[in-house]
N, C-alpha and C positions, 0 to 999 in steps of 0.2 A: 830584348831585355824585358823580363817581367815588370808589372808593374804593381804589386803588389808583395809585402814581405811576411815573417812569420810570426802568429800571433807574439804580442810579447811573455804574454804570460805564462806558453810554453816555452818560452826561452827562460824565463826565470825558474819552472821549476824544471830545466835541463841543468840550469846552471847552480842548483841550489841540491842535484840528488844525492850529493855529499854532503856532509857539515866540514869534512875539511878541505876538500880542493874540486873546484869547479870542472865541468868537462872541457873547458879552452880558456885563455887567459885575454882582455882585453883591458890596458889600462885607460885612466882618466885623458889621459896626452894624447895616447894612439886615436880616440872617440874624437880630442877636438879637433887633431888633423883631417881626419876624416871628413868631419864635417865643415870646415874652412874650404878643403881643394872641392868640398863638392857645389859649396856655394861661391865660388870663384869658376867655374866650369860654367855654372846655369847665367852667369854676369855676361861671361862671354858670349855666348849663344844664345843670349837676347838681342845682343849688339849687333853684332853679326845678320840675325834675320830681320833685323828695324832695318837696316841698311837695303838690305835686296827688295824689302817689300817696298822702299822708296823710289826707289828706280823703276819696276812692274809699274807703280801708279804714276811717272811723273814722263814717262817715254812717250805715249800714246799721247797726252797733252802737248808734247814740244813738235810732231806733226802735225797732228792737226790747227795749231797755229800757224804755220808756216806755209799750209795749204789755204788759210783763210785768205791771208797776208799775200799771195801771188795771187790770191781771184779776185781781189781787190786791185791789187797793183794793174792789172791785165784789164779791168772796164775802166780805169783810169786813164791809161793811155791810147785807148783806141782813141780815133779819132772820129770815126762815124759808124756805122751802124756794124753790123758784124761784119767781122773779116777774116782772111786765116789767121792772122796774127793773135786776134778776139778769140780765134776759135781753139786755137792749141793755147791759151793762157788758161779758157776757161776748163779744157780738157786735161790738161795737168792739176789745175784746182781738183777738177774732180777728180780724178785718179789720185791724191796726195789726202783726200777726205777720206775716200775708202780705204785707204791704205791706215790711217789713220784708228778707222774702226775698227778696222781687223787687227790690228795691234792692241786697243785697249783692250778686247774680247780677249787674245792670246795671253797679253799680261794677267786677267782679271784670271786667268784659270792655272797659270804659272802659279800666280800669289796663293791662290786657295792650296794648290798640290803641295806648297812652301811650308805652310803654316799648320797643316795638319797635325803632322811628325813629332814638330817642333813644340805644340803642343799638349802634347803626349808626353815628350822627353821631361818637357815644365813640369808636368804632374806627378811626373815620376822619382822626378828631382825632390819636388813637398813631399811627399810619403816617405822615400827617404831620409830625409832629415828629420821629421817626426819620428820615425822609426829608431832611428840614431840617437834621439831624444832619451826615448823610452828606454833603451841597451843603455844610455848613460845611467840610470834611474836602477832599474834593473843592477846593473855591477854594482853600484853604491849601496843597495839592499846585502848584494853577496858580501861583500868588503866585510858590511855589519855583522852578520848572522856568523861570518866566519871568527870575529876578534870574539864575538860573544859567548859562541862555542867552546873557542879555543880560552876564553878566561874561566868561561862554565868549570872544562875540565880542570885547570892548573888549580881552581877553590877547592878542588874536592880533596878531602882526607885519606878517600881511596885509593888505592893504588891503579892506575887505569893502563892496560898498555896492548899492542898488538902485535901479535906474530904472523908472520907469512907459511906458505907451505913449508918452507924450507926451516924454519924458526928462527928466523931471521926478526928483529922489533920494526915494526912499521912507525910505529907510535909509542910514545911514552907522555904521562902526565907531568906536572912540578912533583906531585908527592911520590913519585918512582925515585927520582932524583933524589929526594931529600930523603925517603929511608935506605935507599939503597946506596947511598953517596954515589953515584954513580950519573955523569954529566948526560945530560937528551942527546948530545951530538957524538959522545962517546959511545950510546948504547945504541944509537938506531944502525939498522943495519948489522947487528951484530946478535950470535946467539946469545939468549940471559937462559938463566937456569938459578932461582934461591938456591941459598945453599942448608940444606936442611940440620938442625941442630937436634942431638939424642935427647929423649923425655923419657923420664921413671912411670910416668902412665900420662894417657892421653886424657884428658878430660872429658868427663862425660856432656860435650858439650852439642846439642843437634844444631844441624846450619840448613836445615830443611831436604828439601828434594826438587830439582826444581824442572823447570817446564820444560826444558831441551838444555845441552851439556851436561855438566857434573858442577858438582861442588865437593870440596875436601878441605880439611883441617891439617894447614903445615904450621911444626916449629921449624921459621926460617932465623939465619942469621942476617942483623941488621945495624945501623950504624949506631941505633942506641940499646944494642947487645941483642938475645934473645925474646923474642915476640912469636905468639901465636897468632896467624892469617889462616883467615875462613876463605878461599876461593874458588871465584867462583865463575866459569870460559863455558864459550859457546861460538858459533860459526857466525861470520855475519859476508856479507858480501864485497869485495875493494870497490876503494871508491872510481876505479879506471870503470866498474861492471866486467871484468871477466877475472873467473876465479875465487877463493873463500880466502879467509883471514879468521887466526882467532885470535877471538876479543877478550882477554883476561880483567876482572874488576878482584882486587884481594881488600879486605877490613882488618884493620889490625882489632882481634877478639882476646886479646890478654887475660882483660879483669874480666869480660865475663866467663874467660875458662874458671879464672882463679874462686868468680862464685860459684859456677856451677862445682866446680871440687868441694868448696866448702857448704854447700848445699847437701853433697852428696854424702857430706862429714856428719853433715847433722843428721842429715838423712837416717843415715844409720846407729848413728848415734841413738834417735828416735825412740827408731825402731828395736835397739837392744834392748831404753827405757821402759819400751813396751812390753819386751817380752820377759825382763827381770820383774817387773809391775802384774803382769799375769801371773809369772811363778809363784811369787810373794802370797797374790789375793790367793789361789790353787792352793798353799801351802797354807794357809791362814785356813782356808774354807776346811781344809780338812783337819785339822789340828783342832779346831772351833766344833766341828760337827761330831767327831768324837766324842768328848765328852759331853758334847750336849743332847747326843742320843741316850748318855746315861742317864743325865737330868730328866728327861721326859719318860724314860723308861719306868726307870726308878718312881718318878712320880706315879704313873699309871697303877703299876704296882700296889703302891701303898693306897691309892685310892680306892682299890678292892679290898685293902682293909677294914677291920671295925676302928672305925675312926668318928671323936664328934662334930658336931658340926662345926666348931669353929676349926677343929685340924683340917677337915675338908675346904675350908674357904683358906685356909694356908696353900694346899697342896693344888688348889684352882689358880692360884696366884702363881705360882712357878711354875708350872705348867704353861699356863698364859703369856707368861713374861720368855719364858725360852722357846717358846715358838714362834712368841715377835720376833727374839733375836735372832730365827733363823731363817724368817723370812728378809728382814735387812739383809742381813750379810747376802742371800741369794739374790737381793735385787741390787745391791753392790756388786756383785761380781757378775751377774749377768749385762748391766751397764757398761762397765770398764773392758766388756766383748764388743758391744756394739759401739762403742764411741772409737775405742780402735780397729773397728772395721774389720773384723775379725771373724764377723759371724756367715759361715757359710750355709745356704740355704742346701739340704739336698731333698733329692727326690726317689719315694718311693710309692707305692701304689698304698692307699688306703683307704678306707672309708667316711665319706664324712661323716657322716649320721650317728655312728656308731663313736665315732670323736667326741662330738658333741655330747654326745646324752655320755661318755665317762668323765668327761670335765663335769657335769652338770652335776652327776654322783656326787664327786669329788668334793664338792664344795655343800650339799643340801645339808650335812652336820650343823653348819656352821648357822647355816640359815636358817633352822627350821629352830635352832637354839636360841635365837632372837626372835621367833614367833612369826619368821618372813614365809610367805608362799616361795616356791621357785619353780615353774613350769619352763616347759622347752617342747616347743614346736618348730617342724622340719619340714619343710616343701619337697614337697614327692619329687620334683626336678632334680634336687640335691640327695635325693637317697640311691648314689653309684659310686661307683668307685674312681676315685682321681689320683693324680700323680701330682704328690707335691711334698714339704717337710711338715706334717704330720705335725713332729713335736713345734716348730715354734708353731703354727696354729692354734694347738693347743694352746702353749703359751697368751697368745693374744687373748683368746677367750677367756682362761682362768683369771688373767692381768685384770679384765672388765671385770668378770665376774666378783673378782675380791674387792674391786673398789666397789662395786654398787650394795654388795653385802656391808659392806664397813660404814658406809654414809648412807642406810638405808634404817630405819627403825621403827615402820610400821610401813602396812602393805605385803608386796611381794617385789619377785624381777622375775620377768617373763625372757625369753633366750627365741629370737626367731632366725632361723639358719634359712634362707633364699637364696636361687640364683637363676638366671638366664643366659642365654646363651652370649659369646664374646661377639658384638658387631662384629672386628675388624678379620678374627681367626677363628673357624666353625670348631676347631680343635680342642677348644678351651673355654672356659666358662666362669662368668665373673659372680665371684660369691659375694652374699650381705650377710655381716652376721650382727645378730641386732640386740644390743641387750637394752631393755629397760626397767625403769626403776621407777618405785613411788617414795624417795629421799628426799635430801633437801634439796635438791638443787642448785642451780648455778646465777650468780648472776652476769652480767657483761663484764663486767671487768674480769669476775673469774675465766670466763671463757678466753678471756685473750693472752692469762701465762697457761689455762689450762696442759699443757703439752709441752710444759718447759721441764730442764731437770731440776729436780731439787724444788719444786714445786706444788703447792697442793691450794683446792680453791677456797680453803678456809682455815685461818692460825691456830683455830680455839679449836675446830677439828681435829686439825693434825696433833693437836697437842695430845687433847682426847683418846684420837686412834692409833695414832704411830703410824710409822711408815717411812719411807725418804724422798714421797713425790716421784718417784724415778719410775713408777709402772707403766704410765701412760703414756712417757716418753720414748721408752724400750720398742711399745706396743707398734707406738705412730713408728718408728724406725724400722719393725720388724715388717709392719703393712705398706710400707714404701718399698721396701727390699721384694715383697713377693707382687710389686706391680697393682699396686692401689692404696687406701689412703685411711685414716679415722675421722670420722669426723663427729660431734655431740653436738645437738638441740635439749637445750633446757629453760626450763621459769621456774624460779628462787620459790620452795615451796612447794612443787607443785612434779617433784621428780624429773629424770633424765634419760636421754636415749644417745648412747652410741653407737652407731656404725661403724664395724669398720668391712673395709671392701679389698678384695681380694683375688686375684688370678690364677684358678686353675685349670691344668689340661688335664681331659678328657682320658682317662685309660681306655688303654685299646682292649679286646674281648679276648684278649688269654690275660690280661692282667688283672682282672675283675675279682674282686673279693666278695662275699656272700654276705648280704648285710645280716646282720644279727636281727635287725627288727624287724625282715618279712617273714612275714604265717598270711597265709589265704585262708578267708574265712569265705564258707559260701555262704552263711546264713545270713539274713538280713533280720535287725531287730527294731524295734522302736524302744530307744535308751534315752531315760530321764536321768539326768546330770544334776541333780539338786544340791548344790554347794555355794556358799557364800565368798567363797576365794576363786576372784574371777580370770585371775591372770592363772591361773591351775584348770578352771572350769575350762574357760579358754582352749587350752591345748587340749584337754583331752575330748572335746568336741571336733579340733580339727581332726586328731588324730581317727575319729571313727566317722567322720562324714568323708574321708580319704577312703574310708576301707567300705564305703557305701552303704552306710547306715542311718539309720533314720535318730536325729538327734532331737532331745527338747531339752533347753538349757533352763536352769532356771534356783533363786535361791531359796533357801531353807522355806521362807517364808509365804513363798507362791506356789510350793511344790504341789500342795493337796491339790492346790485349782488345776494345775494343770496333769494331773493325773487323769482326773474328773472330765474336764474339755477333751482329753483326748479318748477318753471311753467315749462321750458322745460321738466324736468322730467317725467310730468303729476303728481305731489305731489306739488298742489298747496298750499300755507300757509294760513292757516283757523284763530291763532291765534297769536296775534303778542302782545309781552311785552317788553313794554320800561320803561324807570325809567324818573321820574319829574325832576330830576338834568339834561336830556337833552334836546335839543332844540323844543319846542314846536312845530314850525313848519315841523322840518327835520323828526320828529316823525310822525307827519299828513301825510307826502308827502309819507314817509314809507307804512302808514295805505291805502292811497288813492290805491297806486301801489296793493298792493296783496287784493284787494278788485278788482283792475279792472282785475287780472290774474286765479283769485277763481274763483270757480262755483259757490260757495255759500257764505251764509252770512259772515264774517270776521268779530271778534270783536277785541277790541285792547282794552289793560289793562294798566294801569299804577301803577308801586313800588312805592311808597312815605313813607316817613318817617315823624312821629308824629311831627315834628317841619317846613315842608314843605305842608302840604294840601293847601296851598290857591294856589301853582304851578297848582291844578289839574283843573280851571276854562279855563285856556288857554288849555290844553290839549283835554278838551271837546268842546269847540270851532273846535277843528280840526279832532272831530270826534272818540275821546274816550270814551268809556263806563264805564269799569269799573275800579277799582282801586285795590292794596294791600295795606296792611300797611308792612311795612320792621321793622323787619327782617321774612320772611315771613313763615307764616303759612300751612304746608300741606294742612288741611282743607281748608282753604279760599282760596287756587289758584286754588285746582279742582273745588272749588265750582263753580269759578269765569272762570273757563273754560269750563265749564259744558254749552248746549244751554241754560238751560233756569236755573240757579241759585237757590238753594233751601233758603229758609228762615233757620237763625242758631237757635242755643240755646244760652243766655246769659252764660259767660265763668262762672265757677266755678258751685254752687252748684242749680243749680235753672231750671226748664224745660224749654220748649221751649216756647218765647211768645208769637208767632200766628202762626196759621197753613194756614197762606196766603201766595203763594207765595211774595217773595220780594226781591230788591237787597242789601237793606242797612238794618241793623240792631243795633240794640244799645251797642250790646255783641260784635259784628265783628268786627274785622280785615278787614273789603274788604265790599265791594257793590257799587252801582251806582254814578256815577260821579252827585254831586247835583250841581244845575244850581247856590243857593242861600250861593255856599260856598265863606268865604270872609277870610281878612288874621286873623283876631283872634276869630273866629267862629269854633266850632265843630256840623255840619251837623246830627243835630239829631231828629227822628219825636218824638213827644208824641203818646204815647197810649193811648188810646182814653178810656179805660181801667181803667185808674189812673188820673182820672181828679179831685182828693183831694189833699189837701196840704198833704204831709209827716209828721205825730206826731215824734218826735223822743225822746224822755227823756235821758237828756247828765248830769252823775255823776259826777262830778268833784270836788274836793275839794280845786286845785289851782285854784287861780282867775282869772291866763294871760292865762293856758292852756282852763280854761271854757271859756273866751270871744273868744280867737282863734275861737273853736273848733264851738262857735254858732255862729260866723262872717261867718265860709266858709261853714257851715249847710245854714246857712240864704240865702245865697248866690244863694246856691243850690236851691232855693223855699223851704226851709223846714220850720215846726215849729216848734221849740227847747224849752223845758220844763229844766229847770237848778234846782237841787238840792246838796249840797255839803257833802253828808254819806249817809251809807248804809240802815239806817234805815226809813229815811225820802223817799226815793229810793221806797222801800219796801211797806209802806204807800199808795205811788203815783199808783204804779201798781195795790194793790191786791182792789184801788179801783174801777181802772179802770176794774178791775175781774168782780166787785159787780155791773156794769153799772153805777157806781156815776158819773164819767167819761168819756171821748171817750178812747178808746182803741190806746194804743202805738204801731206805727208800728217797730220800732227801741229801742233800749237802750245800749247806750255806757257807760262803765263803767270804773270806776278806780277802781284799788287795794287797795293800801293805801291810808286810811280813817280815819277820828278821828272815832271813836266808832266803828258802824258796817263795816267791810273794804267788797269790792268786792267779796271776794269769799264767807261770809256769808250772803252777799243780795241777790247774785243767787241763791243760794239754798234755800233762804228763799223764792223767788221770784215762784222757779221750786216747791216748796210745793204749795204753795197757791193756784197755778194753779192748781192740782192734784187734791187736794182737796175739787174748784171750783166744777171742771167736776164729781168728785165722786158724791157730793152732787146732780148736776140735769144734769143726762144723756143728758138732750137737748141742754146742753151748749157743742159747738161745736170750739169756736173759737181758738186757736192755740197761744201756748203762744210766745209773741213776739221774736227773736230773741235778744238774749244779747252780747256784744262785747265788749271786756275787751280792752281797753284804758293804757298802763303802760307800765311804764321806765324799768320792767323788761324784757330784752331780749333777755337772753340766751333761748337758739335751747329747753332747756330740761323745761324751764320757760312755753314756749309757750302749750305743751305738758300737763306741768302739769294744766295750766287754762284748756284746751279744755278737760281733763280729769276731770277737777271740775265742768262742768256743764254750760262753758262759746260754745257758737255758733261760736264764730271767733277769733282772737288775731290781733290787731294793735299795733305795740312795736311806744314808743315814741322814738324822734322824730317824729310827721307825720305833711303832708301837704294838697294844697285842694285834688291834684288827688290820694292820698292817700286815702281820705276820700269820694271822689268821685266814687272810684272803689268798697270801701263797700257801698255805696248807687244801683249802678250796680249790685252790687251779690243779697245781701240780703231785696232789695225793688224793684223789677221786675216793668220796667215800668216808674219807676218815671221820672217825669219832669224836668232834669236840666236846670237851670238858666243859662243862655247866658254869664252873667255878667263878 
């Protein structure tokens, strides 16, 4: 029999590898019997070896008394000296002593061989009973874990229950019973099955996915009517160990089907909100921009009249006042995009550089009519082409740019466009575009609603400028969408700089656009920059120390000195740039000096801005040649620094007009100082090229926006053909196809139309021409360009005409130089009227 048993505490967790039923069953009763008969066993068989091992020790003592006792007895009676009598008493003594010996020695080895065993058995006997202890101890733990389980389950709301292979219930909880009225001792052993009840729709409701099994959403029928249960089975192992079981757990999900439906009510609900709130503002923006292209138009107009001056400070005032208004309602309705989440980013290949510096254009009016510098410099890094949305970018920029013109009143804002490459994606590259300003500035507290909507950092301001706070908020929202952020540093007084930061990818080498601002110049010059506007100075220093040229910056008032120090040098000044805002003559006397310290030729350039050219008649008087337009162009200043100037291309989509050299051109930025410039005169030759009036056929179907539109046509030398729908549109052209007619160089078009509206006159227009040319291969001529004229002016608006088949997009409001600059793109050449 062994004498050792098995740890306990494998035995507890044998008996514990179920929560509901042990692997063998021992009660409290069975444990005490047990242990009673075994301590009644060990009583006995103490008793029993006390006894034998008394006898072993007490034998060997009752001979050898009894051998003393006759050798005693035997010298007692002899009578005299030895005899046989003497001799056989004492020879039995001693034979009865050894006999004696040899018995205790037998006994003493009896008793050991007795008591070994016995023992052993004893010890055997104590571990079991300790053992027997522990299994009592042990069961009493199981007893517990088992009631606690088993209440665990019966508390839970769930439904808990178990199927066998067969689908047969193993197990059922209290809440089986109580939603299903159906008793534990009725259902065990018996197949269940919900019984499933029909739904008008299932609710949108998710119950996850989960780690092993399934989960599924039943309408089951139940004792307190129809209920929706989320459940949720999986395989688990019986508690015998051989074989699977699945373990079902159901939740009754009612109310929260019943939210998620009404969730999903509102949901859409919302989202109708949304999209009748979009139509509404859509329908608003266009109905509002109508006629307020008249108002602006109209105004322009009259201000080419002879008017005096107080009707000119009339017709500034409405003018002024309905371009706010149309800048509101544009930042209203570009907000009520991004707040419902609406604005989708796309991607196409563009330029940045070339972005930049037309925003910059865009807005130098404005600035240069408050007296502000505006420069823009571009990190050679950032002069390639990337893939990204273009217009909101723009957007961002012009957002800054307008607030730093609006809260700026002396100074300038410098425009820095940066970037490096993306740590994490070599693919992509994160851009800075950085405007700053010498405004008022901000303080702390304004920086912390800075970027709220409806928001501006100063009341007297906002009252002052107008606006609705909502630029900067749009901005921050448009630079988190494209993967980066805005962020402003300012002190109250002392002007502001924001950043904002941005994520583009890299275009790959068939996608690459030609930047408009590279020209290679080989020549290297030494160029003095003598200008008092240092955010202007600035850029245009970077701009030619990029193109490897030798720069000396410096203002009006240092300029002679360093003209001077650099003739000593032997690094004479070859070209010298001054701005029209300085002294005509200080400027001459400038030009005269490093003309007389050169070895060679010296030109001298002058900056001017679109609202100053008539400055440049005095400046050629004293010996100036060429000119920039500000804010100035890469392109156009090495052109204009180049010896001998090359002839440009007109800007945007059109080749070059003549392959003669020249310094002025009708497209440029910059060329020759003309002797015939006067103060309300734009300096421009005809090409000899286009010595026809302009055809233009203008759609229109309002009446103030048609007379605008052929006033400042007319104006232009054109002649304007007026129809009001698309089908008479249609007509007019596909006759001019057939040669009924002269052939239309132009066609401006609107959208909404009573009958055929815009988008199906061009395509009716782009068939007919197809058509033309199918029928007789030798018809060659090219179908005119079409230009879509409309109060639609969302970024995504513009996008979808030019994807419908339209050549260009003018959003209304427009004016003449609006209209002017489409005559410039898309009629190479023509003649503008003076007027």
């Amino acid at each position: 029999m062994p004498d050792t048993l098995g740890d306990p505490e494998q035995i507890k967790q044998q008996c514990t590898a179920s929560p509901t039923k042990p692997r063998w069953h021992l009660t409290s009763s069975s444990l005490k019997r047990l242990s009673a008969a075994l301590s009644a066993t060990r009583r006995r068989t103490i008793s029993k070896r006390s006894a034998l091992a008394l006898l072993h020790l007490r034998a060997p003592q009752a001979i050898a008394a009894i051998g003393g006792l006759l050798l005693i007895a035997g010298l007692a009676v002899l009578p005299g000296p030895a005899g046989w009598a003497h001799g056989m008493l004492v020879l039995a003594a001693a034979l009865l002593l050894a006999g004696a010996h040899w018995a205790a020695i037998r006994a003493s080895n009896a008793l050991q061989t007795t008591i070994d065993p016995r023992e052993r058995f004893d010890a055997f006997c104590q571990a079991l009973e300790q053992r027997l202890e522990q299994l009592q101890d042990v069961h009493w733990e199981i007893s517990e874990t088992d009631v606690r389980y088993r209440d665990l389950l019966d508390q839970q709301s769930d439904v808990i229950l178990r199927r066998d292979e067969q689908g047969r219930l193993t197990f059922v909880n209290t809440a089986f019973s109580r939603v299903f009225a159906i008793p534990a001792q009725e259902a065990l052993g018996e197949v269940f099955a919900p019984t499933e009840v029909a739904s008008e729709e299932t609710p949108p409701l998710d119950v996850g996915i989960p780690e092993r099994g399934r989960r599924y959403l039943q309408h089951v029928a139940t004792a307190a009517g129809p209920r929706w249960y989320a459940w949720n089975e999986h395989m688990v192992a019986k508690s015998c160990g051989s074989g699977n079981e699945v373990q079902i757990v159901g939740r009754d999900v009612t109310k929260e089907c019943a939210s998620a439906v009404e969730l999903s009510e509102a949901r859409d609900q919302a989202e109708a909100a949304n999209r009748a709130k979009s139509r509404f503002l859509a329908a608003m923006s266009h109905e509002i921009r109508t006629p307020m292209n008249g108002i602006l138009g109209m105004a322009s107009l009259l201000r080419e009249t002879e008017l005096s001056d107080e009707q000119r400070t009339y017709v500034a005032a409405v003018d002024q006042s309905a371009r706010v208004l149309v800048t509101l309602i544009d930042e209203i309705l570009d907000f009520s995009k991004v707040e419902a989440g609406k604005v989708e980013l796309t991607e196409i290949a563009f330029n940045l550089a070339d972005t930049s510096q037309s925003v910059v254009e865009l807005v130098s009016p404005r600035a240069h009519d408050k007296g502000l510098e505006l420069a823009l410099t571009v990190d050679s890094a950032v002069e390639r082409t990337f893939i990204g949305d273009e217009a909101r970018i723009r957007q961002v920029l012009l957002n800054l740019l307008s607030n730093a013109i609006k809260f700026t009143d002396h100074g300038g804002i410098a425009v820095t466009i940066s970037g490096r490459d993306h740590p994490e994606n070599p693919g992509q590259m994160a851009i800075e575009i950085q405007v700053e300003d010498s405004g008022i500035g901000l303080s702390p507290n304004d920086m912390q609603r800075l970027f709220h909507e409806f928001e501006q950092a100063d009341s007297a301001q906002r009252r002052q400028q107008g606006g609705t706070g909502l630029g900067l908020a749009i901005s921050k929202r448009l630079a988190l969408a494209m993967g980066g952020d805005i962020r402003a540093t300012s002190t109250p007084g002392s002007g502001s700089v924001f950043t904002a930061e941005i994520t583009l990818k890299k275009a790959a080498s068939n996608d690459v656009i030609a930047n408009s601002a590279t020209v290679r110049l080989e020549e290297k010059f030494n160029v003095l920059i003598a200008m008092d506007q240092a955010f202007e100075r600035r850029s245009i220093a970077h701009i030619l120390r990029s193109a490897n040229q030798h720069v000396i910056e410096s203002e009006m008032s240092g300029a002679m000195a360093a003209i001077s120090n650099n003739a000593k040098k032997g690094s004479p000044v070859q070209r010298v740039i001054v701005d029209v805002g300085s002294d005509a003559r200080t400027a001459g006397e400038l030009l005269a000096c490093a003309r007389a310290t050169g070895g060679e030729p010296v030109i001298g350039i002058v900056t001017v801005n679109v609202l100053a050219r008539s400055g440049l008649a005095a400046f050629r008087e004293h010996g100036f040649e060429r000119y920039l337009i500000r804010p100035v162009r890469t392109r156009s200043l090495l052109q204009q620094l180049a010896s001998s100037p090359v002839a440009r291309a007109l800007e945007g989509n059109v080749a070059a007009v003549s392959e003669q050299t020249s310094a002025t051109d009708p497209g440029s930025r910059s060329g020759a100082i003309s002797a015939g410039v006067s103060a309300n005169e734009r300096t421009i030759e005809t090409n000899p090229a286009r010595s026809k009036v302009t055809s233009i056929l203008l759609v229109e179907d309002n009446e103030i926006n048609a007379l605008l539109a052929r006033r400042i046509l007319e104006k232009c030398g054109c002649s304007v053909e007026h129809c009001a729908n698309g089908s008479r549109a249609v007509d007019l052209v596909v006759d001019a196809f057939d040669d009924h007619r002269p052939q239309f160089d132009l066609i401006l078009m609107d959208i909404h139309m009573p009958g055929m509206d815009g988008i199906a006159a061009t395509e009716a227009i782009r068939n007919a021409h197809e058509k033309r040319r199918n029928a007789d291969h030798r018809y060659l001529r090219p179908c005119p360009p079409i230009i879509t004229l409309t109060a639609n002016a969302f970024p995504e608006d513009r996008e979808r005409y030019l994807n419908s088949g339209f050549d260009d997009y003018l959003a209304k409001p427009f004016d003449t130089n609006d209209l002017k600059g489409l005559l410039d793109t898309w009629v190479p050449g023509h003649p503008h009227s003076s007027n």
